[in-house]
C-alpha positions as CSV (number, residue, x, y, z in Angstrom):
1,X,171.5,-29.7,90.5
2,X,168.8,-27.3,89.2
3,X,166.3,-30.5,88.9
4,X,167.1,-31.6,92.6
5,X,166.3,-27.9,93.5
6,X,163.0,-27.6,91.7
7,X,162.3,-31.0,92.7
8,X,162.5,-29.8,96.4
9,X,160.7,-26.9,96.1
10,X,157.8,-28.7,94.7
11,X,158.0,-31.2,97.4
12,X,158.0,-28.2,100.1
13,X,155.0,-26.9,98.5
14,X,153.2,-30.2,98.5
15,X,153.9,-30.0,102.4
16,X,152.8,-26.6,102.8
17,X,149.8,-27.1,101.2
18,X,148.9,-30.5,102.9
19,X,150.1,-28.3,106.2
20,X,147.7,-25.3,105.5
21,X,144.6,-28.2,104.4
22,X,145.2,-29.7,107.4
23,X,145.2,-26.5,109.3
24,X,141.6,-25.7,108.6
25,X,138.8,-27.2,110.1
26,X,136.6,-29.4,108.6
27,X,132.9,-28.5,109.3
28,X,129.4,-30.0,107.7
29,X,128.3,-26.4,105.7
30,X,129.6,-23.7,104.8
31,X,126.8,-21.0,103.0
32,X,128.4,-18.0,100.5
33,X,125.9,-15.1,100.0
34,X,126.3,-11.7,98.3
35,X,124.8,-10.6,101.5
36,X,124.9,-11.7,104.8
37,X,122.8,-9.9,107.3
38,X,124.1,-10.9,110.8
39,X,121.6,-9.2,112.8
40,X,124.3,-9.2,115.4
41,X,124.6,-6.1,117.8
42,X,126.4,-4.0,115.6
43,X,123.9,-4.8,112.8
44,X,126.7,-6.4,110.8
45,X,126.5,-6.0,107.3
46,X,128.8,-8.5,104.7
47,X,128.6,-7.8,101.1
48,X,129.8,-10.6,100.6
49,X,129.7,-12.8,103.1
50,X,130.0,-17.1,104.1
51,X,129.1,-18.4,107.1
52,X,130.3,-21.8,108.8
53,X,128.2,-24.6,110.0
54,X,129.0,-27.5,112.1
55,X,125.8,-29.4,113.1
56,X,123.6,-27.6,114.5
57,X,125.6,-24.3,115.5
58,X,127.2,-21.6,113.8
59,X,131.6,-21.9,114.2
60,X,132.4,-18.3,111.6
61,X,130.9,-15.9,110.2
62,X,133.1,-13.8,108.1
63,X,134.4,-12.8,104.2
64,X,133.9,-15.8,102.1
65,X,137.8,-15.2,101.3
66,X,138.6,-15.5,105.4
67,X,135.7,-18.4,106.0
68,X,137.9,-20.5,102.9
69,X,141.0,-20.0,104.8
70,X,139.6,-21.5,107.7
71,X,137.5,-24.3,107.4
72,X,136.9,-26.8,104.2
73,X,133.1,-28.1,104.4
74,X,131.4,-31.5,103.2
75,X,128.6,-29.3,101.5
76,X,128.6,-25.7,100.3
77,X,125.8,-23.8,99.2
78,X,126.5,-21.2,96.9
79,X,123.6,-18.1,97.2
80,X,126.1,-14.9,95.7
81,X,123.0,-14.0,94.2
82,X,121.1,-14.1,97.7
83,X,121.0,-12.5,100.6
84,X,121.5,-14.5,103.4
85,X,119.8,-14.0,106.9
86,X,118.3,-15.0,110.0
87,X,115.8,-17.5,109.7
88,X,112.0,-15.8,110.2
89,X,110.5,-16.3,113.8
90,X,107.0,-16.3,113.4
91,X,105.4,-15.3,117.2
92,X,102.0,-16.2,117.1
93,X,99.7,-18.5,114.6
94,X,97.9,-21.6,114.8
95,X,99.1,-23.8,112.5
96,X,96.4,-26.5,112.0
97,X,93.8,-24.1,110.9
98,X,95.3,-23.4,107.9
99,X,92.4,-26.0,107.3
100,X,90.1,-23.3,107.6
101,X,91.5,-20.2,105.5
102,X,88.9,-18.4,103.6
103,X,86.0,-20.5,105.5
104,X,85.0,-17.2,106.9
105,X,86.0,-13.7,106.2
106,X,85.1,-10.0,106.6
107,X,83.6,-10.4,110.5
108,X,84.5,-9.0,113.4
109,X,86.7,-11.4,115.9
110,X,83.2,-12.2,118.2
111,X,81.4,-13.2,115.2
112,X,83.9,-14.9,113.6
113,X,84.8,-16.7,116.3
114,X,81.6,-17.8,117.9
115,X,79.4,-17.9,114.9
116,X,82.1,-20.3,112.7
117,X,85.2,-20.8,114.2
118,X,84.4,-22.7,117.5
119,X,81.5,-24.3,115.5
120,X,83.8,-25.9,112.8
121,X,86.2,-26.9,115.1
122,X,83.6,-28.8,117.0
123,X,83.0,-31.0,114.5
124,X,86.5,-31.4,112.8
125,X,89.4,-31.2,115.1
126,X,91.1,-34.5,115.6
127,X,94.6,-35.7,115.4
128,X,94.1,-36.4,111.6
129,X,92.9,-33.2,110.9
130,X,95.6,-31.8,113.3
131,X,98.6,-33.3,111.7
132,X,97.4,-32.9,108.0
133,X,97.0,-29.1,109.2
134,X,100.1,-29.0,110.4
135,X,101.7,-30.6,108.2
136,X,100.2,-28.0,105.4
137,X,101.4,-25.3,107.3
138,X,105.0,-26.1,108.3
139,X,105.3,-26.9,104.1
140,X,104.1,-23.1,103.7
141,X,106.6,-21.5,106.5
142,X,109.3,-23.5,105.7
143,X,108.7,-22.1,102.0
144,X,108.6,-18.4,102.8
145,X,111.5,-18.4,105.1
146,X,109.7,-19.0,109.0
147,X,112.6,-21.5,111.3
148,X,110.7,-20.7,114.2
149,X,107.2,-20.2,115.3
150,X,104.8,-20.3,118.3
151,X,101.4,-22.2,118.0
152,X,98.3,-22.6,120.3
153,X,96.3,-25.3,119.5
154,X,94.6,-29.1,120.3
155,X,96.1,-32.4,120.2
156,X,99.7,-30.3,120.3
157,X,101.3,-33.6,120.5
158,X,100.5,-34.4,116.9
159,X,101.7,-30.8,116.1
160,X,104.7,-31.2,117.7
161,X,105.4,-34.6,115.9
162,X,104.7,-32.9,112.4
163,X,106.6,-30.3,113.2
164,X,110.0,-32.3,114.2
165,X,109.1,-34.4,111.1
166,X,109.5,-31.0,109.3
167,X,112.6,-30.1,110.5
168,X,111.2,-26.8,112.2
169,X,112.1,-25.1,115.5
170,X,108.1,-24.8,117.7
171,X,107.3,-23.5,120.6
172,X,103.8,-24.9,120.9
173,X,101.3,-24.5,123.5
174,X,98.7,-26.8,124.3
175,X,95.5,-24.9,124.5
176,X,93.2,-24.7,127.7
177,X,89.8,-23.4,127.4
178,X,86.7,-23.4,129.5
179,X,84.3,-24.8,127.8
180,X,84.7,-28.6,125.7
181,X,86.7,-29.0,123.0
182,X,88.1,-31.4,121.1
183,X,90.5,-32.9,123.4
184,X,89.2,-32.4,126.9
185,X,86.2,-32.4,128.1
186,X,87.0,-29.9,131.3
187,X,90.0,-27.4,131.8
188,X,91.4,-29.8,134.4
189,X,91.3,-32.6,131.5
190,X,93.5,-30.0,129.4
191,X,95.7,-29.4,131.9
192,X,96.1,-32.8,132.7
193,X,96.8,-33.4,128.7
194,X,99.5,-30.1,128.9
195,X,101.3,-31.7,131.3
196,X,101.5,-34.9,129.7
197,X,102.5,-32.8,126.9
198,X,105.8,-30.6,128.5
199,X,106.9,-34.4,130.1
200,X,107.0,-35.6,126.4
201,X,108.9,-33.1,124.9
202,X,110.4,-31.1,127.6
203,X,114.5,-31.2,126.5
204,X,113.8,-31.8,123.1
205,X,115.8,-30.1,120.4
206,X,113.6,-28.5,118.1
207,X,110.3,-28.6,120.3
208,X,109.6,-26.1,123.1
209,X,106.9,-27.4,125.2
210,X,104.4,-24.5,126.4
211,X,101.0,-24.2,128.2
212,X,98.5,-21.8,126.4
213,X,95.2,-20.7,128.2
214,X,93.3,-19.1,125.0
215,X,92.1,-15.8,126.6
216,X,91.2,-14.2,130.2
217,X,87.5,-14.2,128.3
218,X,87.6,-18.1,127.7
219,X,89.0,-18.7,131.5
220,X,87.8,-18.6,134.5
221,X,90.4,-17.4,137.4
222,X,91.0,-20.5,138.9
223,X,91.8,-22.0,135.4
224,X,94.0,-19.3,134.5
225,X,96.6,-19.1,138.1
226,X,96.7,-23.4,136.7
227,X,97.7,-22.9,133.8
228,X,100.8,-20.0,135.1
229,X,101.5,-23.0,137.9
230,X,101.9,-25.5,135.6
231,X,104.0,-23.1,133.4
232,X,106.7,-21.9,136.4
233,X,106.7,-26.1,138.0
234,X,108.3,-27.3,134.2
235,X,110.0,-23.7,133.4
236,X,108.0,-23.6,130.5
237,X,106.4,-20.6,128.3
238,X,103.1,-19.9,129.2
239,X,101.0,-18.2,125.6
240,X,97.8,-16.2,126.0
241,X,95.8,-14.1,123.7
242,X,95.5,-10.5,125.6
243,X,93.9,-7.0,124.9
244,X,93.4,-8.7,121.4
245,X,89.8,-6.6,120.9
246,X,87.3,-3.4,122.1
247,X,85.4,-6.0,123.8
248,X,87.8,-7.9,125.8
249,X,88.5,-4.9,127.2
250,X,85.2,-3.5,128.1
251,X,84.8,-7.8,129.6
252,X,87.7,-6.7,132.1
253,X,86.1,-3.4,132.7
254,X,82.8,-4.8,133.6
255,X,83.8,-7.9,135.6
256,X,87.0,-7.4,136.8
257,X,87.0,-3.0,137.2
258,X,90.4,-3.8,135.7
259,X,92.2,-3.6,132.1
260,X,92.9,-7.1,130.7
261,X,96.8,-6.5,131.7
262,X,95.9,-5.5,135.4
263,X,93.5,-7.9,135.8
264,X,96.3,-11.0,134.7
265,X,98.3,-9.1,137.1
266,X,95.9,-9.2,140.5
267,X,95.8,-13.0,140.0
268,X,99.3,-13.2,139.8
269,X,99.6,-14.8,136.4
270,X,102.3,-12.8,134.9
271,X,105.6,-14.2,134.9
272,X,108.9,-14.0,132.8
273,X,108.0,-16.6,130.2
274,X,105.1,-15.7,129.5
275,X,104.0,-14.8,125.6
276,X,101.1,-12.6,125.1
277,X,100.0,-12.3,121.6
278,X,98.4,-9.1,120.0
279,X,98.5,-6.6,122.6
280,X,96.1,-4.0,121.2
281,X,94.0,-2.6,123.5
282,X,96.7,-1.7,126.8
283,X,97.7,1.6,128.4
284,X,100.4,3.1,129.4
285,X,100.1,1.8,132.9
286,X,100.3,-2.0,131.1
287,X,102.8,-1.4,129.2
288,X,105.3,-1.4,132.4
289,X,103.6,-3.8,133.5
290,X,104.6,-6.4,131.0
291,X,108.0,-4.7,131.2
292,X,108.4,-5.4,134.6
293,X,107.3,-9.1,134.3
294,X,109.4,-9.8,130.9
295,X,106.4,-10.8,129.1
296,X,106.9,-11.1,125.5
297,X,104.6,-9.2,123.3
298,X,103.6,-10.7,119.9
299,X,102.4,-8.6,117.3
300,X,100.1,-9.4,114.4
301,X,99.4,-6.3,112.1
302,X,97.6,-8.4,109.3
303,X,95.1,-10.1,111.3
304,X,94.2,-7.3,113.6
305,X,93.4,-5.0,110.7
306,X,91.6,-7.3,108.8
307,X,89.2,-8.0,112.2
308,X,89.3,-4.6,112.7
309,X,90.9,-5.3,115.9
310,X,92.5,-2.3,116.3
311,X,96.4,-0.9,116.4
312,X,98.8,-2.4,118.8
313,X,101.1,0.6,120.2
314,X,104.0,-1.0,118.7
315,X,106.5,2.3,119.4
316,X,105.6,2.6,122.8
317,X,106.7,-1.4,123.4
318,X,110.1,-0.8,121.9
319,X,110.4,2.8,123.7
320,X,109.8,0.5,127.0
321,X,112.1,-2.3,125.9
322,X,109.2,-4.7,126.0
323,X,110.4,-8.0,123.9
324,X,108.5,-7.6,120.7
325,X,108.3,-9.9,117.7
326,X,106.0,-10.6,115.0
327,X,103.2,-13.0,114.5
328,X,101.1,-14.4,111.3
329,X,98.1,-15.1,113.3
330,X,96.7,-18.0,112.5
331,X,95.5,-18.6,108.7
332,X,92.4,-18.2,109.2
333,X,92.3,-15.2,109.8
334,X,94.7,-13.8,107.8
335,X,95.0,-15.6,105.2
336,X,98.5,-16.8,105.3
337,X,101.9,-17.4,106.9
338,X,104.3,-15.2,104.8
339,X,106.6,-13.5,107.7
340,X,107.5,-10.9,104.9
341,X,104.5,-9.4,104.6
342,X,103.7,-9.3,108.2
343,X,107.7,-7.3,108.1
344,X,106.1,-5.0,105.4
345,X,102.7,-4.7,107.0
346,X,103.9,-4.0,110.5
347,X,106.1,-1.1,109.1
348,X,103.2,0.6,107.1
349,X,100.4,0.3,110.2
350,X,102.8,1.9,112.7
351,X,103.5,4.5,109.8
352,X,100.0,5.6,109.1
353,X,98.8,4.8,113.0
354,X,101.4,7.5,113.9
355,X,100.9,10.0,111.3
356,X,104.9,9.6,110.8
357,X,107.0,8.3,108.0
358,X,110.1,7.8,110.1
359,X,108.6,5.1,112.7
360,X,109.2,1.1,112.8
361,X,112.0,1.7,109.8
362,X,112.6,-1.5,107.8
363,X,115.8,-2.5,109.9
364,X,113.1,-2.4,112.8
365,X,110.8,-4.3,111.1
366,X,113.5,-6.6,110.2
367,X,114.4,-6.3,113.9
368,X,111.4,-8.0,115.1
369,X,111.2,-10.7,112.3
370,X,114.5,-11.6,114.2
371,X,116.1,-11.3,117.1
372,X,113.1,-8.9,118.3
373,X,110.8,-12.3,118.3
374,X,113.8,-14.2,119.8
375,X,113.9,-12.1,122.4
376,X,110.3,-11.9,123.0
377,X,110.8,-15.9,123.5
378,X,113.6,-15.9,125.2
379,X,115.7,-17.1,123.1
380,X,118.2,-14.7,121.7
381,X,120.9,-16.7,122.8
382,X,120.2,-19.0,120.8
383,X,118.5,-17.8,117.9
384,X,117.4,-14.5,116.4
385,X,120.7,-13.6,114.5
386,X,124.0,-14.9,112.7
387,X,126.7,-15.4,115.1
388,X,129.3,-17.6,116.3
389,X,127.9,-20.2,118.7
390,X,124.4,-19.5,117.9
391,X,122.0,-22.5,116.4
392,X,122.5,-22.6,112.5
393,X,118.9,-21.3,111.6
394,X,119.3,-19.2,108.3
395,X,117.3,-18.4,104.8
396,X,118.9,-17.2,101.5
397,X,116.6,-15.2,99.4
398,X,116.6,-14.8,95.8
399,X,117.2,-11.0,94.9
400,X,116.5,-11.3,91.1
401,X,113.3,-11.1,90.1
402,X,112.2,-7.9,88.2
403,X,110.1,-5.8,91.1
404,X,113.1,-6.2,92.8
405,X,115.8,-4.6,90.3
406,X,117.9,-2.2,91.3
407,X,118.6,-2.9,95.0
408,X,120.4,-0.5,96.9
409,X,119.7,-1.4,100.3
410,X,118.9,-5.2,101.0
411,X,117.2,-4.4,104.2
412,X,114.6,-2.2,102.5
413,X,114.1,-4.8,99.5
414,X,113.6,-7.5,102.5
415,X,110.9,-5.5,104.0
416,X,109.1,-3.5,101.7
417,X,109.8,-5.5,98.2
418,X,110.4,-9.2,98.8
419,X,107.7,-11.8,99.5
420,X,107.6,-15.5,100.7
421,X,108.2,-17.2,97.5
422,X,111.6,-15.4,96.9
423,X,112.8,-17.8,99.6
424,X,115.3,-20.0,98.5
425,X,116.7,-22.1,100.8
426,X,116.0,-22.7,104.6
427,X,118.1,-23.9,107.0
428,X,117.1,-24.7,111.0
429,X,119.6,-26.6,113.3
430,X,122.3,-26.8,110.5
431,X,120.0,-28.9,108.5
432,X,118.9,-27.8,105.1
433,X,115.3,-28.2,104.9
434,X,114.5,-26.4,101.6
435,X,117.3,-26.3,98.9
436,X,116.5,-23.9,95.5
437,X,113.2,-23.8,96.1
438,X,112.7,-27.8,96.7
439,X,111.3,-29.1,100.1
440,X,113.5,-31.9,101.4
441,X,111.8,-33.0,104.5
442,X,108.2,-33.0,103.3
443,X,106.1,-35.0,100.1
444,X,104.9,-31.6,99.1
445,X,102.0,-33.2,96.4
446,X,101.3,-35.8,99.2
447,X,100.8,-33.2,101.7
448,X,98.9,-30.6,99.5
449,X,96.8,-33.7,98.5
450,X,96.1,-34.8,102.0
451,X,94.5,-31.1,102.8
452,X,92.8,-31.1,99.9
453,X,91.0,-34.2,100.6
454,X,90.2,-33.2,104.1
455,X,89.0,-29.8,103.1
456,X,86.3,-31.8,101.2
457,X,85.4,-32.9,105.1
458,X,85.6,-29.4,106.7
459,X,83.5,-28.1,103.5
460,X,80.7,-30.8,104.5
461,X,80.7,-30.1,108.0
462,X,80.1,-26.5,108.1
463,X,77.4,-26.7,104.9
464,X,79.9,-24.5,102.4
């Protein structure tokens, strides 16, 4: 009688067990961290923490103990030694000219622009040197933690290609510029190729097709109400450098009797996806201005300081509510891509700008690496932070190296201690692009071999 018994009992277990498997849900990825940053509203903090994947969107995230209960997952990732966040939203480079970082530095923007910049890139932009660019520099972001960035360049098709081949969320603007370049002769040929460019990729799941005239100084008028047209008939972003330097501004002054930011606004170019990268030299009176229109502000600490640009006004954006994220700049003129320092560096210029300890804290700075650039985008709903229903874009980072022993407060170490290379794995659309510090969507020695061999062209053509 006693056997039958325990016979039964085992039998019900069985079935409850088989009941409770089947009970969860099966999803594709399920990622334990010692810390998960959510970035949510509330600023959600879980030490320790899982979250759920299920193609390309987040389903949980919760105690690793309540995600188990759940769900069961085809992979797992295990980072308890990490923390895991947000992927990094990088608001402003240009990705191909990684090609030229360190081919000229220690000039002011004019000079550097005009006396090498545009000059190199007459005689070496070309989709070849485009997509090995590209290529160079997705390997770099998707090493130091960047899912999503903005870019302004040429032959955007071909960055938009390398990028999807990456894996990596763009938003990428085909440039427009008044004078020749590379791949149109005329600003009606480059508007003519942007179009082309938003019908291609328009709807696409990683790619964001956008229209990017380079600067009120490198427009005429005419050129610059096409480019916001073309922007508001495909619902597109429209990306623009603004109020970047001194002398763009005294250029409005003198031929417009108008800041850069009022002058955009008498020819009615502002609208509510618009980006406008650096954002230096603006007033008070500008400042509402992009508030009213919803423009997204990008700010880039590292390359205005080292141009000498000047200091963006970065508290009185988030005292307006003006979308603010954070940008690289291009490398070029930085010299690199690492969103952390950008964090760290946009924390400390603020600081010492306001005579003030206390402003753009490292949860700010954090902030803006985040859902501060989502929002600047447009695209908080979908990206920006850890939560349910949003697109499964996350990073772990490693949290045991030396310089970063003891840590008492992750956010701090994120900002103000951790760098690039402490990356460990990256994630965008659910699909694990970098896994313990190896890249799995790109040849990493054939792409470092491929800019190496072209730099050997860019070296001859500029006579270094």
């Amino acid at each position: 009688m006693r056997d039958k018994l325990m016979a039964g009992l085992l039998i019900l277990a069985a079935v409850c067990a088989m009941a409770a498997q089947a009970a969860r849900q099966s999803v594709s990825l399920i990622v334990i961290g010692g810390t998960v940053i959510t970035e949510n509203a509330a600023h959600q903090i879980l030490t320790p923490g899982a979250i759920a994947i299920n193609g390309t969107s987040i389903v949980a995230v919760d105690t690793p103990e309540a995600i188990a209960r759940q769900f069961t997952a085809t992979e797992t990732i295990d980072a308890r030694a990490d923390v895991v966040l947000p992927g990094l939203i990088n608001t402003h480079t240009h990705a191909p000219m990684v090609m030229y970082r360190g081919l000229a530095d220690d000039l002011a923007l004019m000079d550097w622009l005009q006396k090498y910049i545009f000059p190199a890139e007459a005689k070496t932009v070309s989709p070849e040197m485009v997509r090995i660019g590209t290529k160079l520099a997705a390997l770099e972001m998707i090493e130091s933690g960047t899912t999503t960035y903005v870019d302004m360049y040429y032959f955007e098709e071909e960055v938009a290609k390398a990028t999807r081949e990456a894996g990596l969320r763009g938003v990428l603007g085909e440039t427009i510029i008044q004078f020749p370049v590379a791949d149109a002769k005329t600003p009606a040929e480059g508007l003519k190729h942007a179009e082309a460019f938003i019908q291609a990729f328009k709807g696409d799941s990683l790619i964001t097709p956008a229209v990017a005239p380079h600067a009120l100084y490198t427009n005429d008028a005419a050129t610059l109400k096409a480019c916001a047209e073309l922007g508001r008939k495909y619902d597109t972003p429209v990306i623009i450098h603004l109020a970047e330097t001194e002398d763009e501004w005294k250029i409005a002054r003198d031929q417009h009797q108008a800041t850069p930011v009022g002058y955009l606004e008498s020819i009615g170019f502002w609208g509510p996806r618009t980006v406008a990268a650096h954002g230096v030299w603006v007033n008070d009176d500008d400042i509402q201005i992009l508030k009213k229109h919803q423009v997204g502000v990008s700010h880039n600490p590292e390359s205005n300081m080292k141009l000498a640009s000047g200091t963006a006004p970065v508290t009185k954006y988030l005292t307006a509510g003006v979308g603010l994220g954070l940008g690289t700049d291009g490398a070029a003129s930085n010299n690199d891509l690492d969103m952390f320092e950008a964090m760290r560096q946009a924390s400390f210029l603020a600081k010492h700008a306001n005579h003030d300890p206390t402003v753009v804290p490292a949860a700010t700075a954090l902030d803006m690496a985040t859902i501060g650039g989502a929002r600047a985008l447009w695209m908080d709903k979908a990206i920006g932070s850890l939560e349910r229903g949003k697109l499964a874009d996350l990073i772990t980072v490693s949290m045991g190296a030396a310089r970063q022993t003891p840590m008492y407060d992750p956010v701090s170490h994120l900002v103000y201690v951790t760098r690039g290379d402490d990356v460990r794995t990256t994630i965008v659309n659910g699909k694990v692009l970098m896994r313990d510090r190896k890249v799995l969507t790109l040849d990493k020695a054939a792409v470092i071999a491929d800019a190496n061999k072209l730099s050997a062209k860019v070296r001859a053509a500029v006579g270094r």
